[in-house]
C-alpha positions in Angstrom: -30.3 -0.3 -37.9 -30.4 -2.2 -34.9 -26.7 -1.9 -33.3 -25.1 -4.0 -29.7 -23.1 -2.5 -27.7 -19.8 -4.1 -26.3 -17.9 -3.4 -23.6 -14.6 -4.6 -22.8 -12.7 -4.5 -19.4 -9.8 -5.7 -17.1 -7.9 -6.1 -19.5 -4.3 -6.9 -18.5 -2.1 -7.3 -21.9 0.1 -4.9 -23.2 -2.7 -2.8 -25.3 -5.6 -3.9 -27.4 -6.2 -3.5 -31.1 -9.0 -4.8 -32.6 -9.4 -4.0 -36.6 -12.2 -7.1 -37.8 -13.8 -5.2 -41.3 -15.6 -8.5 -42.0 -17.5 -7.9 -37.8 -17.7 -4.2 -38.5 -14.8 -4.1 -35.3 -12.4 -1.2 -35.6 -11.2 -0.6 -32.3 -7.4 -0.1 -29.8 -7.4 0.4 -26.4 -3.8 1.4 -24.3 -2.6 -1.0 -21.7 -4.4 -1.5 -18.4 -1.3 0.0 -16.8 -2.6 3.6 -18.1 -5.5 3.6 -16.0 -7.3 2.7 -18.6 -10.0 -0.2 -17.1 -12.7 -0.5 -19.7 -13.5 0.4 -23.5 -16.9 0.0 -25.2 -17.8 -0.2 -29.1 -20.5 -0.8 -31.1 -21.6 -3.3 -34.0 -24.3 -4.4 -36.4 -26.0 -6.6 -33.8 -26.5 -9.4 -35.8 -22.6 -9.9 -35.6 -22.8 -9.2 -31.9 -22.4 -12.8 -31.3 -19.8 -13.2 -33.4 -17.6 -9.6 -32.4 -17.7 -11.3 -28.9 -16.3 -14.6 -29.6 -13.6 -13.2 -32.0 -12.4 -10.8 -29.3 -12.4 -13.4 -26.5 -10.7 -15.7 -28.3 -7.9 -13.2 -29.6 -7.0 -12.3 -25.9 -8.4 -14.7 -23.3 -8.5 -14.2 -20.2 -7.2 -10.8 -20.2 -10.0 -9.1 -21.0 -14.0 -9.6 -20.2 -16.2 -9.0 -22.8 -20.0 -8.2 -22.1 -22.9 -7.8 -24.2 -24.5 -4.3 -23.3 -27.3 -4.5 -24.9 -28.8 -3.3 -28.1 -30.2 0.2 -29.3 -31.4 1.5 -33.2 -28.8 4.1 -34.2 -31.9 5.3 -35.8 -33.8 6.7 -32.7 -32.9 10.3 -31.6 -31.5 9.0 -28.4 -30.2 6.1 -28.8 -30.0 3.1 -26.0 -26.8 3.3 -24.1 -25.5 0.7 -21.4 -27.6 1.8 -17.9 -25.1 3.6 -15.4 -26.8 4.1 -11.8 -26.1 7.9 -10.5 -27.1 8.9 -7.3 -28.4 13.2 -7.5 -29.6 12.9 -3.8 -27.2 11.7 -1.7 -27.0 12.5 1.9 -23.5 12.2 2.3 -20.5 11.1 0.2 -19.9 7.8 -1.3 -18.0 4.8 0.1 -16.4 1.8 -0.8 -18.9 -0.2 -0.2 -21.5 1.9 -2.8 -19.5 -0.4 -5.7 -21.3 -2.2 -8.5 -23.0 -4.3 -6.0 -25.6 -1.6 -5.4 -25.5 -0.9 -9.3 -22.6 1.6 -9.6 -20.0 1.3 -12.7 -16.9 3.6 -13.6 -18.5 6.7 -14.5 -21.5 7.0 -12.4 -21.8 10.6 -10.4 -22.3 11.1 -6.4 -24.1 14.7 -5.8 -23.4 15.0 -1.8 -26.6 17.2 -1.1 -26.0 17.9 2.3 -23.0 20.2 1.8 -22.9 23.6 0.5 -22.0 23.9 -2.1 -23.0 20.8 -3.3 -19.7 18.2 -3.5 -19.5 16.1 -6.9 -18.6 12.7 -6.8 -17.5 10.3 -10.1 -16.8 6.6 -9.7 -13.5 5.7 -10.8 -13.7 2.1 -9.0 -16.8 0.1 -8.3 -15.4 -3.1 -7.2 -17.3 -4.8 -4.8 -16.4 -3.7 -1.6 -13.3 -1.6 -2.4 -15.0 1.2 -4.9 -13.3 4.7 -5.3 -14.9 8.1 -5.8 -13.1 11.0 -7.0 -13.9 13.9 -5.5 -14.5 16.5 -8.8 -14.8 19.6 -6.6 -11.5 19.2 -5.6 -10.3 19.8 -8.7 -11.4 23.6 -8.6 -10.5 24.2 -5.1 -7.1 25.3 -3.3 -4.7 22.8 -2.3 -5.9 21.7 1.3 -3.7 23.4 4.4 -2.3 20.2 6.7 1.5 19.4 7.2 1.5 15.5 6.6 4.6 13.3 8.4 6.0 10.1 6.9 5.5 7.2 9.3 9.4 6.5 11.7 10.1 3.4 13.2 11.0 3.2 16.9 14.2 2.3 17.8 16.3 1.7 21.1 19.7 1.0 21.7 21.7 -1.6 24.1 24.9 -0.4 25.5 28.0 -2.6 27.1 30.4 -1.1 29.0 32.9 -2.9 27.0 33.1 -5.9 29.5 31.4 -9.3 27.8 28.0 -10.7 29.9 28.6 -13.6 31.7 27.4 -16.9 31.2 23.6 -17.0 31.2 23.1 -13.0 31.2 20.2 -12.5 28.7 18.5 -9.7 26.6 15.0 -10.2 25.9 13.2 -7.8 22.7 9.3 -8.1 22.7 8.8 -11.7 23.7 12.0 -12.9 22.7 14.9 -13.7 24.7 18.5 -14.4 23.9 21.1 -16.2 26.4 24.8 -15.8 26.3 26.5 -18.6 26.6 29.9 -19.5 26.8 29.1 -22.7 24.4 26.5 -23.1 22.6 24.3 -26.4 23.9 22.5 -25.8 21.3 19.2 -24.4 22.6 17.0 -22.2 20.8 17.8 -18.0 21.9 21.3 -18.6 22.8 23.7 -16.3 22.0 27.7 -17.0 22.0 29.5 -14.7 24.0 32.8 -15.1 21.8 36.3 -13.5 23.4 34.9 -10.0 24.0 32.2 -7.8 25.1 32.3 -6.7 20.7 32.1 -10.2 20.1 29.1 -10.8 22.1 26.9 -8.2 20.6 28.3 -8.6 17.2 26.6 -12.7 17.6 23.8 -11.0 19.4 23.0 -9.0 16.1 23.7 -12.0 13.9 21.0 -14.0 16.1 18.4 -11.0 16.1 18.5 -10.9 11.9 19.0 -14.5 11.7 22.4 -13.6 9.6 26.2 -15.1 10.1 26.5 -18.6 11.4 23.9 -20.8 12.8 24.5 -22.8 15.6 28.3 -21.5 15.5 27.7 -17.9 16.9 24.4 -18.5 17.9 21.2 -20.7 18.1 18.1 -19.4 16.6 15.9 -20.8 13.9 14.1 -17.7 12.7 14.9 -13.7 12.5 13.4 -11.5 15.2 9.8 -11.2 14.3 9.1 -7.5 14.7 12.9 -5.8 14.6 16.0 -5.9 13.1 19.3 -5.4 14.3 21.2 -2.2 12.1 23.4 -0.2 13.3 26.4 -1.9 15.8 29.7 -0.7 17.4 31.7 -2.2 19.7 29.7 -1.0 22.8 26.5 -0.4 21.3 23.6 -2.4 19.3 21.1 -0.5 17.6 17.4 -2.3 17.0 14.7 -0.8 15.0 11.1 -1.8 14.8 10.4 -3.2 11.5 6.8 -1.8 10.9 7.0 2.0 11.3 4.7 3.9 13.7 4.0 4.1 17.3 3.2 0.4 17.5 6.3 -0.5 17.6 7.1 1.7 21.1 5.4 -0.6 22.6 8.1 -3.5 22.1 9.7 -4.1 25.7 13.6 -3.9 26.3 14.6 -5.6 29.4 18.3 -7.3 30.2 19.3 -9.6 33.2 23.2 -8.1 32.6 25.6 -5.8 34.8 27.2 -5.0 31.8 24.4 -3.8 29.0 22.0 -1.6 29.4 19.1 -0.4 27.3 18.1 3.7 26.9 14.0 3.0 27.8 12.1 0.1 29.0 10.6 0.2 25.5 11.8 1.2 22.2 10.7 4.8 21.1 10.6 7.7 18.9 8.0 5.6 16.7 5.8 8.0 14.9 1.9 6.9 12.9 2.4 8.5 9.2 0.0 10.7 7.8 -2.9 9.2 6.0 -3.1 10.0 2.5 -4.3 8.9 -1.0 -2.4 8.4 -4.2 -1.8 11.8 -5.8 -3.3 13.5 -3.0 -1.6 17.2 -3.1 -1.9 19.3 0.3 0.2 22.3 1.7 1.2 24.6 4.7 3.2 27.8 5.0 6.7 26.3 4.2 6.0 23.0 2.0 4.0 21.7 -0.9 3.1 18.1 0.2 2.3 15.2 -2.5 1.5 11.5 -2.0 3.1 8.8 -4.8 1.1 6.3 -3.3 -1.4 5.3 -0.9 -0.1 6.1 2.7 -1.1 4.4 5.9 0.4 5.0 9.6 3.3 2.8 8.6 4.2 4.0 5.4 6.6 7.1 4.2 5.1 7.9 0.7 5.1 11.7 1.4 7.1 13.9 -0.4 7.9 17.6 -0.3 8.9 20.8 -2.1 9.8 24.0 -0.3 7.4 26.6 -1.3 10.7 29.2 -1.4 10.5 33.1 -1.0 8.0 35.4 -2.6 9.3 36.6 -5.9 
């Protein structure tokens, strides 16, 4: 009996459950959400045509429905849907070997060059962002690296409790902010209030575009790479807002007797470790685990103390 082969994919709604009798369909699928990113099923192929439409038009554009092909469920091996491997390859996969160059979810990698041989399975193969899982990890040791969460740089402006005078300014990056006395308005200024507390308190308010607008200062927009936190009377703390060492390489400059900044720069910035989702990795004191993708600006590291011998 001749048979077609369906697959269905992408599918964004809750779950699918497909029970037709009169089609011959008789099929569920869990939400996308599961990791779940394609089903396939088969039916009498002269109600291929139909099985299609009645699917499609039970959930839209949630899901995309393609015709695999047909095969006789009579032959010894039957026809299945094509699925490119690659047994030869001379290196491991990338993102851009993606169902472009014929890959699909499922198809194998055999790195040839490495011994012993590493085993690669497609898990992605969208065009230009496919993903390989690396199956000989999954019989090997943890790997042995101490990963760090991303920190962003920071640096702090001190008064010595006497307010700036009239024109004094603080400029952040390419930013500059102007005390004033009374506000003109002009963009950057800064009110300098009754006391030196005052001042930085408005200086803050102006840096996160926060309080009162063109009462305690004059700016039409936030800082655009830091935010003002932490603030005393004397001191002002400002943090770069993307973590990692880019950020130590915002300038901190004053034209003020009566602030000062620690560096010429803020500091302490530090790139995060790069990491995949799920990755797992250890060293001598801590079991390291990634929720999520990581770049040099993110913190998705976690760790568990590996403890005493027992």
């Amino acid at each position: 009996m001749l048979k077609t082969t369906i697959k269905i994919e992408n599918f964004t709604c809750s779950a699918i459950d497909c029970k037709i009798a009169a089609l011959g369909l008789n099929f569920e699928a869990p939400a996308y959400a599961t990791g779940v990113s394609a089903v396939t099923t088969t039916v009498a192929a002269t109600k291929a045509t139909a099985a299609i439409a009645a699917i499609a038009a039970k959930y839209g554009t949630a899901v995309v429905v393609t015709n695999m092909g047909d095969f006789d469920d009579g032959e010894i091996y039957p026809y299945q849907p094509f699925i490119l491997n690659k047994l030869d390859g001379d290196g491991a996969p990338g993102a851009t070997d993606d169902e472009s160059e014929g890959y699909a979810v499922g198809s194998v990698w055999i790195d040839v060059t490495t011994s012993p041989q590493a085993i690669y399975q497609c898990v992605d193969a969208t065009d230009g962002a496919a993903v390989w899982k690396d199956l000989t990890l999954d019989d090997q040791p943890f790997a042995e690296k101490t990963p760090v969460n991303a920190v962003a740089a920071s640096g702090t402006i001190t008064s010595d409790a006497t307010a700036p005078s009239d024109g004094d300014t603080v400029t952040i990056g390419t930013k500059t902010y102007t005390f004033k006395t009374a506000l003109t308005p002009t963009e950057g200024q800064v009110l300098i209030g009754s006391s030196a507390a005052e001042a930085l308190d408005n200086l803050k308010s102006a840096i996160n575009h926060e309080g009162t607008p063109d009462t305690d200062y004059s700016c039409a927009e936030a800082h655009p790479t830091v935010t003002a936190t932490t603030n005393t009377n004397t001191t002002q703390l400002v943090v770069a807002k993307t973590k990692g060492v880019a950020g130590n390489l915002i300038a901190t400059t004053k034209v003020c007797d009566h602030l000062s900044w620690g560096d010429a720069t803020l500091a302490g910035g530090v790139n995060g470790t790069i990491g995949a989702a799920n990755e797992t990795c250890a060293d001598a004191s801590y079991l390291y685990h990634c929720i999520e993708t990581n770049t040099i600006s993110d913190a998705n590291w976690r760790r568990i103390s590996l403890g005493s011998a027992y």
